[in-house]
C-alpha positions as CSV (number, residue, x, y, z in Angstrom):
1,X,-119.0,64.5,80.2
2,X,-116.9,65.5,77.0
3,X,-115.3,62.5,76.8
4,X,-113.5,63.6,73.4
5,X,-111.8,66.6,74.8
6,X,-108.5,66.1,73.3
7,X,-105.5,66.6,76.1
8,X,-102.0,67.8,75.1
9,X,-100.6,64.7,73.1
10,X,-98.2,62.4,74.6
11,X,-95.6,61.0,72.6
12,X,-94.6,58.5,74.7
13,X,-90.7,56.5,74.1
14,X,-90.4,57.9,70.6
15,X,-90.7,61.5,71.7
16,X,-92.8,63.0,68.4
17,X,-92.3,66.5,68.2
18,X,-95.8,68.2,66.7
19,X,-94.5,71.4,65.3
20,X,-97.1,73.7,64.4
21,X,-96.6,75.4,61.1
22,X,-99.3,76.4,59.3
23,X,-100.6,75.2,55.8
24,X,-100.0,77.8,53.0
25,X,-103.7,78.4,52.1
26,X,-102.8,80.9,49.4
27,X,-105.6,83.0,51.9
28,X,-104.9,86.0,50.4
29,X,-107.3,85.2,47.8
30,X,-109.8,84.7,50.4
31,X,-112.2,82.2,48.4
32,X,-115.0,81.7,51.0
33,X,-115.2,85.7,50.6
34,X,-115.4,86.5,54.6
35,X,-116.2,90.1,55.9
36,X,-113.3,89.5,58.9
37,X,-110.4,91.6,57.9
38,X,-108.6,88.5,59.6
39,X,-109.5,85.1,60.4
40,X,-108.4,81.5,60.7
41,X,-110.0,77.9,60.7
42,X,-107.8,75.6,63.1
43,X,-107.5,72.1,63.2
44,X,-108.5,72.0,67.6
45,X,-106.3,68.6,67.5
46,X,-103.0,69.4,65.9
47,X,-102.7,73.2,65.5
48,X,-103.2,73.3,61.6
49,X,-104.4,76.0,59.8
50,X,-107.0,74.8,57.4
51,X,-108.0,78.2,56.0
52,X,-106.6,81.7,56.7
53,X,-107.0,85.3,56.1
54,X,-104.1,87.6,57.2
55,X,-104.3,85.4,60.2
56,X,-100.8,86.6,61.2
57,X,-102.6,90.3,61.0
58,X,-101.8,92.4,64.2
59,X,-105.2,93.6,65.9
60,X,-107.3,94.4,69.1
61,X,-109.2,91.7,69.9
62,X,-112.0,93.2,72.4
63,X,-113.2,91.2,75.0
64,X,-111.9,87.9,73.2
65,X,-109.5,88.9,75.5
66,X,-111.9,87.3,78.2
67,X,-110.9,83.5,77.7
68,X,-107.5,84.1,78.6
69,X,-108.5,86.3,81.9
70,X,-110.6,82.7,82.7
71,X,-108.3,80.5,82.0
72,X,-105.1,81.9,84.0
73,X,-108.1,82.3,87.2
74,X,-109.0,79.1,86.9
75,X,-105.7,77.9,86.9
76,X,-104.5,80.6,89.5
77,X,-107.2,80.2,92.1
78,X,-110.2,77.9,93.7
79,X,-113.8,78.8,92.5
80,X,-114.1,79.4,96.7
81,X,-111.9,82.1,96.6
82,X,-113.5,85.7,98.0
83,X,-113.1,88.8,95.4
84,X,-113.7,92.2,97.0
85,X,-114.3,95.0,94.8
86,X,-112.2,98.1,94.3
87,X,-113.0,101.3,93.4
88,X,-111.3,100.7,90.0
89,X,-113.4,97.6,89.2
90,X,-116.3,99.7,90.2
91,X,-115.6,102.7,87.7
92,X,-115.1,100.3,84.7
93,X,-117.6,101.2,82.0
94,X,-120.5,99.7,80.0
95,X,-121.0,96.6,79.9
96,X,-120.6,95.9,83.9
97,X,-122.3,93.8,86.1
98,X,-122.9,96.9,88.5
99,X,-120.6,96.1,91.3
100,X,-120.5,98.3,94.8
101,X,-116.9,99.2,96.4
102,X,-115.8,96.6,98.8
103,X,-118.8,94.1,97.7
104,X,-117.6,90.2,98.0
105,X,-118.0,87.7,95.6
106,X,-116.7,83.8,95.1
107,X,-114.9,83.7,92.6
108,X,-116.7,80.8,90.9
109,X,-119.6,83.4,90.3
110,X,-117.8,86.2,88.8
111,X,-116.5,83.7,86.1
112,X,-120.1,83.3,84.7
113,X,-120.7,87.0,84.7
114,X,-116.8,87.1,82.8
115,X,-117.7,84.9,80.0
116,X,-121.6,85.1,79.6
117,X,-122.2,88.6,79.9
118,X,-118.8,89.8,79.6
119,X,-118.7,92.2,82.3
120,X,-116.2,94.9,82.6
121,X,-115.7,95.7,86.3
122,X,-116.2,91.6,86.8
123,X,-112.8,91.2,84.2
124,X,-110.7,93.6,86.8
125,X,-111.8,92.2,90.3
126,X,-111.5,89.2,88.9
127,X,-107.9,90.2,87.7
128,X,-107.1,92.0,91.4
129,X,-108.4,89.6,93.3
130,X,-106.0,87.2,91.6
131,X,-103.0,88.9,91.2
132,X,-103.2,92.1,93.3
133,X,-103.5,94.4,90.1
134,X,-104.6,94.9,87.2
135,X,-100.8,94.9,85.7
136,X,-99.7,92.4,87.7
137,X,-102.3,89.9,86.0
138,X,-101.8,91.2,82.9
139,X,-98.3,90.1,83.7
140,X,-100.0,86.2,84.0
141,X,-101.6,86.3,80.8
142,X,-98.4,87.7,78.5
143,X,-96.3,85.0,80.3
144,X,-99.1,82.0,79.6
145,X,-99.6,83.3,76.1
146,X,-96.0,82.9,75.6
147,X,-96.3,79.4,76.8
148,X,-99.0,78.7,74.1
149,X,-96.6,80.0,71.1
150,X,-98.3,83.3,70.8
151,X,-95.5,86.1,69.7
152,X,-97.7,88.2,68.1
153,X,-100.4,89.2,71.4
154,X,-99.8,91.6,73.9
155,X,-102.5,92.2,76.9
156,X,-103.1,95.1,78.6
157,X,-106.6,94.8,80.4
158,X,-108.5,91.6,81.4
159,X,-111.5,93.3,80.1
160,X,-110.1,93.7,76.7
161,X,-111.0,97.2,76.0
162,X,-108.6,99.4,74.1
163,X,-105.7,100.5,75.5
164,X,-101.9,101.4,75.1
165,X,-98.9,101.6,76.9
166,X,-94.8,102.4,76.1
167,X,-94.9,98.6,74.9
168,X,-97.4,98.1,72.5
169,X,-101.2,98.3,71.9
170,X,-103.5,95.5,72.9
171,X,-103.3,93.3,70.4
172,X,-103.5,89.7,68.8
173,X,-103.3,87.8,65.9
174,X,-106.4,85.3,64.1
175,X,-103.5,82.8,64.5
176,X,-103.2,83.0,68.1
177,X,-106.7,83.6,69.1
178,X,-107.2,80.6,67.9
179,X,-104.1,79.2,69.7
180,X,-105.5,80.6,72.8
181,X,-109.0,78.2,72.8
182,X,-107.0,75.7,71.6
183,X,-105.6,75.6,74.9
184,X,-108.1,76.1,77.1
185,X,-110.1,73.4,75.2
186,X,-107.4,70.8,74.7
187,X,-104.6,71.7,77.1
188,X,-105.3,73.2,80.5
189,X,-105.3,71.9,83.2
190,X,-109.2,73.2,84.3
191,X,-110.6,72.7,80.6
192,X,-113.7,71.2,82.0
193,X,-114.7,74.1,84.2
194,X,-113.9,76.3,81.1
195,X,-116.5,74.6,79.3
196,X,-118.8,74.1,82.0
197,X,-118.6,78.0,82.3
198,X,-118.4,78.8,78.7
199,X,-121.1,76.7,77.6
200,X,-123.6,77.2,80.5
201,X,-127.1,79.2,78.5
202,X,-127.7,80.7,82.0
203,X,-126.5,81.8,85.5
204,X,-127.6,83.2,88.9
205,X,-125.9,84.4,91.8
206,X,-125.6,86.5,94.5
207,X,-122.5,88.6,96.3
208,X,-121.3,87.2,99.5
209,X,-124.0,88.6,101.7
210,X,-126.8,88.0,99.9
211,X,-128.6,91.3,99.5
212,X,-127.8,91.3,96.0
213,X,-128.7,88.9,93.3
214,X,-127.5,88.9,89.7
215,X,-128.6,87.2,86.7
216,X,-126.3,86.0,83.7
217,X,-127.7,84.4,80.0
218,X,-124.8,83.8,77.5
219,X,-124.5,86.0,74.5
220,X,-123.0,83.2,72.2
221,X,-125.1,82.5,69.6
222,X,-123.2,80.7,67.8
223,X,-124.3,77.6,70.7
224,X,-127.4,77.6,69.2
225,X,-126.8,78.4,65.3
226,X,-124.4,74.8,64.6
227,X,-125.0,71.4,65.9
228,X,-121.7,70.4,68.2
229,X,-120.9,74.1,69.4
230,X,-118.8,73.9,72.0
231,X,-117.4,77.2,73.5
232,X,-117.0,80.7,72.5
233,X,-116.6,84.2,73.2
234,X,-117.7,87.8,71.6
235,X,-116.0,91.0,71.6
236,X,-116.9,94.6,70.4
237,X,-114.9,97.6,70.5
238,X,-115.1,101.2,68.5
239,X,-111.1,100.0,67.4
240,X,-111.4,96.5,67.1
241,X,-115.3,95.7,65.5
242,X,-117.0,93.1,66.1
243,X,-114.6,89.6,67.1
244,X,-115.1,86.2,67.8
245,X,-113.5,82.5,68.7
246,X,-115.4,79.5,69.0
247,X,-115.0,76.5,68.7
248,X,-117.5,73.0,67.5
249,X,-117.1,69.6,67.3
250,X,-118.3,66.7,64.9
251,X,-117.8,63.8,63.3
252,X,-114.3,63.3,65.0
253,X,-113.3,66.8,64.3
254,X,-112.7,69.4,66.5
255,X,-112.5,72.9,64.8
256,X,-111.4,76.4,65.9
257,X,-112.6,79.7,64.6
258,X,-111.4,83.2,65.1
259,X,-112.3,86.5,63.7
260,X,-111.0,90.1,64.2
261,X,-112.6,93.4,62.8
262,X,-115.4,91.2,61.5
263,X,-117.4,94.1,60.8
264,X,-119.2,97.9,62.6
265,X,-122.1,98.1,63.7
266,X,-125.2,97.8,62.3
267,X,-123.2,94.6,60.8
268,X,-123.4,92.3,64.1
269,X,-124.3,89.6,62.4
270,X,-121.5,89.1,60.2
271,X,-119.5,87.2,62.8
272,X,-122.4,84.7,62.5
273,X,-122.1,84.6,58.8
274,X,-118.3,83.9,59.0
275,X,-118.7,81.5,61.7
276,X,-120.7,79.7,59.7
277,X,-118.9,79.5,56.7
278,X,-116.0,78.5,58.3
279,X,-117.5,75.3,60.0
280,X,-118.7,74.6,57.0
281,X,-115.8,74.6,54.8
282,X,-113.8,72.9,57.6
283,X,-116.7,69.8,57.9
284,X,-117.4,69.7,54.2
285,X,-113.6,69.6,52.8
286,X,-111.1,68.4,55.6
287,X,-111.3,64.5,56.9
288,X,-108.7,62.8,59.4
289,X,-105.8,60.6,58.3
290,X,-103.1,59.1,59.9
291,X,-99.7,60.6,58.9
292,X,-96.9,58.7,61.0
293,X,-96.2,55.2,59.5
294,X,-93.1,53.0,60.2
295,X,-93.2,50.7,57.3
296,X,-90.2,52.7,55.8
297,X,-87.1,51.5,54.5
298,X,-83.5,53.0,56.0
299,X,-80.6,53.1,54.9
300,X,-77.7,51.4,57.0
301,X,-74.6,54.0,58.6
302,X,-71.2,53.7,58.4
303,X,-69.4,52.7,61.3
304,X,-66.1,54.0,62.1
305,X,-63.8,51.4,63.9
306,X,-66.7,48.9,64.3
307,X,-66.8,45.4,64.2
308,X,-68.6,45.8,61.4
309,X,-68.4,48.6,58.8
310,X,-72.3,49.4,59.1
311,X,-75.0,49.3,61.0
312,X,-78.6,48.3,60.2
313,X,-81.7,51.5,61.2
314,X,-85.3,51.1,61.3
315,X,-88.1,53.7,61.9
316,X,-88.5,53.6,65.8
317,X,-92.2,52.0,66.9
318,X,-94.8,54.5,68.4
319,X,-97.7,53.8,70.6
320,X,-99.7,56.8,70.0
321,X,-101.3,57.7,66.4
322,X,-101.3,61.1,64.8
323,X,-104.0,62.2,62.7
324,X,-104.0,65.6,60.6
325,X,-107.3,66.6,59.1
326,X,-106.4,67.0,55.8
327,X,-107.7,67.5,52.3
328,X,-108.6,64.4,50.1
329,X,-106.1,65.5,47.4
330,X,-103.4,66.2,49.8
331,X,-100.2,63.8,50.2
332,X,-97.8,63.2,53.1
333,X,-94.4,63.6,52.6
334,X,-91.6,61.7,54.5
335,X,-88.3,62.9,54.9
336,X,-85.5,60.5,56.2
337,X,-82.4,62.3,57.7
338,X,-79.7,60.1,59.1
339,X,-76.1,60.5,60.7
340,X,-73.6,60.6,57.7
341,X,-71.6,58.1,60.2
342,X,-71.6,56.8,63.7
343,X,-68.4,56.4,65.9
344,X,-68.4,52.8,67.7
345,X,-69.9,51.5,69.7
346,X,-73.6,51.9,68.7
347,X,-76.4,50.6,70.8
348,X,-79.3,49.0,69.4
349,X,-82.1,51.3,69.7
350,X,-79.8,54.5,69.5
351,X,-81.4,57.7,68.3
352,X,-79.5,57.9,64.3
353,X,-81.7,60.0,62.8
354,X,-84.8,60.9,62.1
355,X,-88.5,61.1,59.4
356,X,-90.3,64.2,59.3
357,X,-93.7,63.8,58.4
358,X,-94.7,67.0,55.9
359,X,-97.7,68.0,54.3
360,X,-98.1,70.4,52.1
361,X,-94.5,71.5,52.4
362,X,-95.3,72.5,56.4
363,X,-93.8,69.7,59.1
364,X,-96.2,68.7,61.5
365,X,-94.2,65.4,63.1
366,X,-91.1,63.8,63.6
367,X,-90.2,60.4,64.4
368,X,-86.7,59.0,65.7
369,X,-85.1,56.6,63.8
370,X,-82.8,54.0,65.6
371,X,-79.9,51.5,65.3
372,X,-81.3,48.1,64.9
373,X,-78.6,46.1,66.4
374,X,-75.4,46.6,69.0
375,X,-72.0,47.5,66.9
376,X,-69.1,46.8,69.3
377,X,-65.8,48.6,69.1
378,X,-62.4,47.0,67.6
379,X,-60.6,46.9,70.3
380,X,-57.3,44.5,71.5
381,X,-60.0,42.0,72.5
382,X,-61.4,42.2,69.1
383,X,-57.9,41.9,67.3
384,X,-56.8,39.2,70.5
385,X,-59.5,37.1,69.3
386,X,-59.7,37.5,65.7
387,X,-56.0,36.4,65.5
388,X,-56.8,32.9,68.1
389,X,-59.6,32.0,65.3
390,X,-57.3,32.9,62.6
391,X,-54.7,30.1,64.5
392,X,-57.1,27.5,65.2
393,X,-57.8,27.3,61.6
């Protein structure tokens, strides 16, 4: 099916640490001239921000908020599992499916109504059904956002309408909306029923019973406006405008947008516009390049009470390759930090340092570097035998 869906990388014996700090875009200057108050372009593979606008911004993100109420249920429960409606779910506003107190559903249904039609009263069954209350799943998705790297959201509803409590408003960042499909795309566990969900054009179902059937058609157009669209979802409030994150892929990239307060109404189609742009700029300006090599020279390390006074290092060998989209004018930077001096004995293949891989100025990998050879300690054997040699001479 996808076959290119990147999962999590594995740095296998070397243990390459990806750390995700973002490029300094000088975005403040905002030279693709967005309507978004805030927005990012992400690198899908590594986490790299390619282009940014205030993308560390803190803002409601509307129903945005949706992918992360379908990830943590699809990782949470089955698609068999049976959602009965509440009175609360019922209540919630426009939009809504139009569910009926104590209705049934499987959950596997409710997700398509979730992300294609983004349904209000489906977002908090969906969210009691899993975790007994509304809190209790918001609960979930603070704790797995948190595992993403996201310091900056806080969620209140599944639904993503606007809301505050004694903590904080809902909220997010560009940054880490963009982290968020990141990780349903390229790190969860249930990424392929995401995407069968996210990307299906449309969806019918029925409750449990069978007297009632519904009818689902996806409200991304953004699947139909770029070739290699893979996911996305909308969100409109009266606090947060018009948002979006999607996400495309071509020619061996996989690229991440996110806008927030992209715009009022009657300006719907800005998101479109930005979206657009976006892509563009990302397709047109950024290509792939390997940035871990282990053709470097190291310098040896002093021993202290060795056999020998120093011992040899070498850039340890990976099995995996790391590629950074990157600009054409950009350069990698390697930075070699070793032990000022090692106490014997050293084991060949002992961590002694390491490279950090940088570009522009932000570290994105590091590689070990290891002793190349064993360095015994002088002991009486040592000094036993040196003085025998010493006597047969």
């Amino acid at each position: 099916m996808w076959n290119s869906i990147r999962k999590y990388k594995l740095w296998t014996a070397v243990s390459l640490c990806l750390c995700l700090v973002p490029l300094k875009t000088g975005a403040e200057e905002d030279s693709l001239g967005l309507y978004a108050r805030s927005a990012v372009l992400m690198d899908g593979d590594s986490g790299r921000i390619l282009y940014g606008k205030e993308a560390d911004t803190e803002l409601p993100m509307a129903s945005t908020t949706k992918i992360m109420t379908c990830i943590v249920a699809l990782e949470e429960k089955s698609g068999d599992t049976v959602c009965t409606v509440s009175g609360n779910a019922a209540a919630q506003p426009q939009v809504k499916l139009g569910m009926v107190k104590d209705d049934t559903f499987y959950l596997r249904d409710l997700l398509y109504s979730l992300m294609l039609e983004s349904h209000n009263d489906t977002a908090v069954c969906i969210a009691e059904n899993v975790s007994g209350s509304v809190e209790a799943f918001a609960e979930k998705m603070n704790r797995k956002a948190r595992e993403i790297g996201c310091g900056h959201t806080y969620y209140i509803t599944p639904n993503g309408l606007d809301a505050q409590d004694n903590t904080a408003a809902h909220h997010t960042t560009a940054r880490e909306l963009a982290l968020v499909m990141r990780y349903c795309l390229t790190q969860s566990p249930k990424t392929e029923e995401f995407l069968e969900v996210t990307r299906t054009n449309s969806y019918t179902f029925s409750n449990i019973k069978g007297t009632r059937s519904y009818s689902c058609t996806n409200h991304n157009a953004f699947l139909s406006i770029m070739d290699g669209a893979l996911s996305g979802k909308t969100g409109f409030t009266g606090k947060a405008g018009y948002c979006y994150v999607g996400a495309l892929e071509r020619d061996g990239k996989l690229l991440i947008v996110s806008l927030l307060a992209c715009g009022w109404p009657n300006h719907k189609g800005y998101k479109w516009v930005d979206t657009k742009k976006l892509m563009n700029y990302g397709i047109e300006n950024f290509e792939k390049r390997e940035i871990i090599t282990t053709d470097l020279d190291t310098e040896p390390i002093r021993v202290i009470n060795g056999r020998q006074e120093a011992v040899s290092t070498e850039v340890a060998v990976h099995t995996d390759s790391f590629q950074l989209l990157m600009k054409e004018d950009e350069q990698i930077e390697t930075r070699i930090e070793l032990e000022p001096s090692l106490e014997a004995p050293v084991k060949k293949g002992q961590k002694v340092g390491c490279v950090k891989y940088l570009v522009g100025g932000a570290e994105y990998a590091v590689n070990p570097v290891i002793a190349a050879e064993n360095v015994y300690v002088r002991n009486f054997d040592f000094y036993f035998w040196k003085v025998i040699g010493l006597f047969l001479l």
